[in-house]
C-alpha positions as CSV (number, residue, x, y, z in Angstrom):
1,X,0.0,0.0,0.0
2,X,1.3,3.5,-0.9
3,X,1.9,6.2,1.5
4,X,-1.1,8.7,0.5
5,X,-3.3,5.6,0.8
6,X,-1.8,4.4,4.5
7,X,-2.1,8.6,4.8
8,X,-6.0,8.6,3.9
9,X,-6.5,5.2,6.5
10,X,-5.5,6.8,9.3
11,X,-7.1,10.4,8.3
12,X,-10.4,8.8,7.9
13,X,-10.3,7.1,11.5
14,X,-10.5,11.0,13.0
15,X,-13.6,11.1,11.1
16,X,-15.2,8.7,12.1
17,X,-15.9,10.1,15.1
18,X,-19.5,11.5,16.7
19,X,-21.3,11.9,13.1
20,X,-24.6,12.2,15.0
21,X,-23.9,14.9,16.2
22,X,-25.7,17.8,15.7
23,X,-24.4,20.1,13.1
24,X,-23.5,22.7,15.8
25,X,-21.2,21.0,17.4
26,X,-20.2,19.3,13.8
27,X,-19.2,22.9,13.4
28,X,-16.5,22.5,15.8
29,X,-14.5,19.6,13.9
30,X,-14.3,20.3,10.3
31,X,-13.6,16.9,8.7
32,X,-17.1,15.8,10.6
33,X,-19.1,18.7,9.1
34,X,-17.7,18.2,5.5
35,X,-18.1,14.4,6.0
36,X,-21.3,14.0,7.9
37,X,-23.5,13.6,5.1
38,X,-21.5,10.9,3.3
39,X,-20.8,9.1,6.4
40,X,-24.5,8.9,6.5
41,X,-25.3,7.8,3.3
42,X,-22.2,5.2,3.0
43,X,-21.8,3.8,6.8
44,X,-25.0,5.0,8.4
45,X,-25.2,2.1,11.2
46,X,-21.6,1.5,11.2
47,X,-19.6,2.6,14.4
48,X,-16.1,2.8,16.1
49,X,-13.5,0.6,13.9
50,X,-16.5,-0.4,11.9
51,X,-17.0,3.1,10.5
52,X,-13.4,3.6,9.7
53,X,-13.2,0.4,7.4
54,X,-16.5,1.5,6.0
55,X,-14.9,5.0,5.4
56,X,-11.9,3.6,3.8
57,X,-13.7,1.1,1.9
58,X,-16.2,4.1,0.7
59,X,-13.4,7.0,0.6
60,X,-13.3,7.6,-3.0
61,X,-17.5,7.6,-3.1
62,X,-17.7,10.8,-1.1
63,X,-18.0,14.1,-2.0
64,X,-15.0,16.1,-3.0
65,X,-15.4,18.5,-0.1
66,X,-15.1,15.5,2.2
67,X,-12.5,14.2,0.1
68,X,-10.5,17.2,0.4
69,X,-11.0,18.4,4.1
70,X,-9.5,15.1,5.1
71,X,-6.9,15.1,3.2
72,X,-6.0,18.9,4.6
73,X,-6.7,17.8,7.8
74,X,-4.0,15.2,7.2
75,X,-1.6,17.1,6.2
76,X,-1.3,19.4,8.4
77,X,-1.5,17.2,11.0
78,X,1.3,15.2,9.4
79,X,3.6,18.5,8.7
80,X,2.8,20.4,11.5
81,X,3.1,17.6,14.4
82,X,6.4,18.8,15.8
83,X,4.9,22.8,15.7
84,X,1.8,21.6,17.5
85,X,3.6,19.4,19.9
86,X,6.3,22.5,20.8
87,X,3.6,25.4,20.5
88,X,0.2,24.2,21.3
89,X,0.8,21.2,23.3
90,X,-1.7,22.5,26.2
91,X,-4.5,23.3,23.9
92,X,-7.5,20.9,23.4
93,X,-8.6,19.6,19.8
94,X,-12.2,20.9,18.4
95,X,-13.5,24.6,17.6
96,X,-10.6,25.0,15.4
97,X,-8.3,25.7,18.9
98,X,-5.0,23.5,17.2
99,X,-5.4,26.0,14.2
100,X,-5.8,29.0,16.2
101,X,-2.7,28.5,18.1
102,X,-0.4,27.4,14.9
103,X,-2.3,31.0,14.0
104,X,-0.8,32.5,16.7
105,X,2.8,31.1,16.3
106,X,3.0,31.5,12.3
107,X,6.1,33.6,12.5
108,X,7.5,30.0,14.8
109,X,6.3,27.6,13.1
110,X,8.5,25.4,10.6
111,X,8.6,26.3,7.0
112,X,6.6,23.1,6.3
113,X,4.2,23.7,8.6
114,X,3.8,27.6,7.1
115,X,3.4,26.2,3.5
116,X,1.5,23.2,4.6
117,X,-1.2,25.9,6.2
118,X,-1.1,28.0,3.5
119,X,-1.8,25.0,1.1
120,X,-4.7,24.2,3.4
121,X,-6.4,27.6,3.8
122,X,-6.4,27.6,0.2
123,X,-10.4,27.1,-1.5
124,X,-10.8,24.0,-3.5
């Protein structure tokens, strides 16, 4: 298996997470909003590591916004791990808090993590 794919595996597992939610607090996690409706269609009933092998199994039928905001997710997560771990180690996942802070520490950050986030905030 390829490296994006074993990339997109462990991606999906974070969204796979609370999809019942209510879109409010879907809000708060943005691979969850973009995914919810998918994750509905393709592994409604499905939980835990059930709805992570249905997601990877289903990954290329979801929507492109899905698609995408996992993949983003990813990568940052992937190139920004050391940042995160030196600069926001305190701060707790959801309501966009682990962006915030990389936010806040920009001009710190490593260069992969800057371009990574710039990448990221990009549309489409």
């Amino acid at each position: 298996m390829n490296a994006r794919i074993v990339l997109l595996f462990a991606l999906i597992s974070v969204a796979s997470f609370h999809v019942a939610a209510p879109s409010a607090a879907l809000a708060q996690y943005p691979v969850l909003e973009a995914c919810a409706p998918d994750i509905k269609t393709w592994c409604s009933g499905s939980e835990g590591e059930a709805r992570r092998a249905c997601m990877e199994t289903n990954f290329r039928e979801f929507s492109l916004p899905c698609q995408l905001a996992i993949v983003k997710f990813g990568a940052v997560s992937r190139n920004c791990q050391a940042d995160i771990k030196k600069y926001c180690a305190g701060v707790l996942p959801g309501r966009y808090r682990i962006e915030a802070c990389l936010k806040d520490h920009f001009a710190d950050v490593s260069a992969r993590c800057k371009e990574t986030m710039s990448q990221a905030a990009r549309k489409g």
